[in-house]
Steps between C-alpha positions, in 0.01 A plus 500: 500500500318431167796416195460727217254379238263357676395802769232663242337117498505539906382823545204488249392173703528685792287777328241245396436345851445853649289608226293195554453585892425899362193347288389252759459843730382709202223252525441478855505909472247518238209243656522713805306761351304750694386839549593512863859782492603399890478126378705596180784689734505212747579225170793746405586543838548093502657466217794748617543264798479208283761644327725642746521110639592375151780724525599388824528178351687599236763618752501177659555296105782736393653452852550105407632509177845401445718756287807556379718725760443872385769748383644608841714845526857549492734731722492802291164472304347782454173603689157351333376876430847574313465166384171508339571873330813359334380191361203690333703778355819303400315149468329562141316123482374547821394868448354417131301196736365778786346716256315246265382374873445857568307528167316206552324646810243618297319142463506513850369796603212497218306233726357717772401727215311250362318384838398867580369523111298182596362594828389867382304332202366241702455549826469097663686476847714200549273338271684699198867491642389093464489538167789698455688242715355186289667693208817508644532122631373402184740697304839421688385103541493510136768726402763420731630163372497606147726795587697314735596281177544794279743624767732257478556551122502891507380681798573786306248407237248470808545847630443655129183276461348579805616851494319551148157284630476704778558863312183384230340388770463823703496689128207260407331526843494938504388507127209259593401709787512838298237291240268513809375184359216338770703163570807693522328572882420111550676254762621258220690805313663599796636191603612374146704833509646434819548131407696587211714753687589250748587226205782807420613598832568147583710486162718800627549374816589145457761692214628714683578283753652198257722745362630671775619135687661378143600853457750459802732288599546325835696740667302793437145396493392600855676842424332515168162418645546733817571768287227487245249444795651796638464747245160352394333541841631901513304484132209376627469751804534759249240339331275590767456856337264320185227553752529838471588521153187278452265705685544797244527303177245216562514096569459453147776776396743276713424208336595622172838652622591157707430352136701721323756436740490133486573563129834707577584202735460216182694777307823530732454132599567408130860667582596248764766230433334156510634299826283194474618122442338522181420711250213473263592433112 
């Protein structure tokens, strides 16, 4: 619904108002600090209501906007299963697309890794997740616009940024630990860490998502998105299995192979054709 060149401008103001409500209950989260666990669970408990009624209101937004009509099926198409297995193995831009995405699913995955490394050091309830959360809201309020803009030129350029920030990042963050240094265990650490992961994962996703829309064309977008979404949710249930994995090598351990991963991501992102309105002289 959004013409192309202008959609990374969109999205990172998008990204910038919900950042802003993130920090505003970052804030709230980290003046409600207390000892008490049962009043810690019952705030959490809250905010998943709280959050399951945004959603709901989501539903009812996207339910009003006015869009194009989608791609509808012919007599004789071929089932979406079929469907989706050719297009990946015969369609080589949208296959070379799925596995940078599938690549990129490092920078997402490293976050949880990075709240579990925060909460054994430090131990603070809701208190510390308030932190954690001020870090985030701060980071995509900030982050999101200036990416948005960048998007528009080369969304390309955006993933391989944000794909390299985000592999130092987690490389930085593991050596520091390993130094055992004693404000490597403080609050402020931890969430400038997290703040600066979250300054990268918003890169890759506002990227990602630039230059998959250009990327298409009108006739194929919804099957391009479906498709993508498709093979990237199977990814991240397989995903699941880092638990595991982390549970024998370590928190840290998986930090520093989610890095090095991000780093193979800016590597085979470099490879990509660039899509964008404009290119970057």
């Amino acid at each position: 619904t959004v013409s192309k060149g202008s959609r990374g401008v969109l999205m990172g103001i998008a990204g910038s108002i919900a950042g802003s409500m993130t920090l505003l209950l970052g804030l709230l989260l980290n003046f409600s600090r207390s000892t008490d666990t049962a009043r810690d669970d019952m705030i959490l408990t809250s905010l998943l209501l709280v959050a399951a009624g945004f959603w709901m209101l989501a539903l009812l937004m996207f339910r009003i906007i006015a869009e194009p009509a989608a791609e509808t099926s012919k007599p004789g198409d071929s089932s979406s299963l079929q469907d989706t297995w050719e297009q990946l193995t015969r369609n080589r831009e949208l296959q070379r697309f799925v596995i940078a995405r599938t690549l990129l699913l490092a920078t997402a995955l490293a976050p949880p890794f990075y709240v579990m490394l925060a909460q054994a050091r430090l131990s603070s309830g809701a208190a510390g997740l308030g932190t954690l959360i001020i870090a985030s809201g701060l980071a995509s309020s900030l982050s999101s616009v200036v990416w948005g803009k960048l998007g528009d030129r080369s969304s390309r350029l955006v993933m391989i940024i944000a794909a390299v920030m985000a592999g130092v990042i987690s490389l930085l963050h593991y050596t520091l630990h390993q130094t055992q240094l004693l404000w490597t265990g403080s609050a402020t650490f931890h969430a400038a860490m997290y703040f600066l992961l979250i300054i990268s994962h918003s890169g890759i996703r506002m990227g990602r998502k630039v230059y998959l829309v250009d990327m298409a064309t009108e006739e194929n977008r919804a099957r391009y998105v479906a498709i993508s979404n498709t093979v990237i949710g199977i990814a991240i249930l397989l995903s699941g299995s880092l638990g595991l994995v982390a549970e024998t090598l370590g928190v840290e351990e998986m930090i520093l192979v989610l890095g090095i991963l991000s780093m193979g991501a800016a590597m085979y992102c470099s490879t990509l054709p660039e899509v964008s309105k404009q290119k970057l002289r």
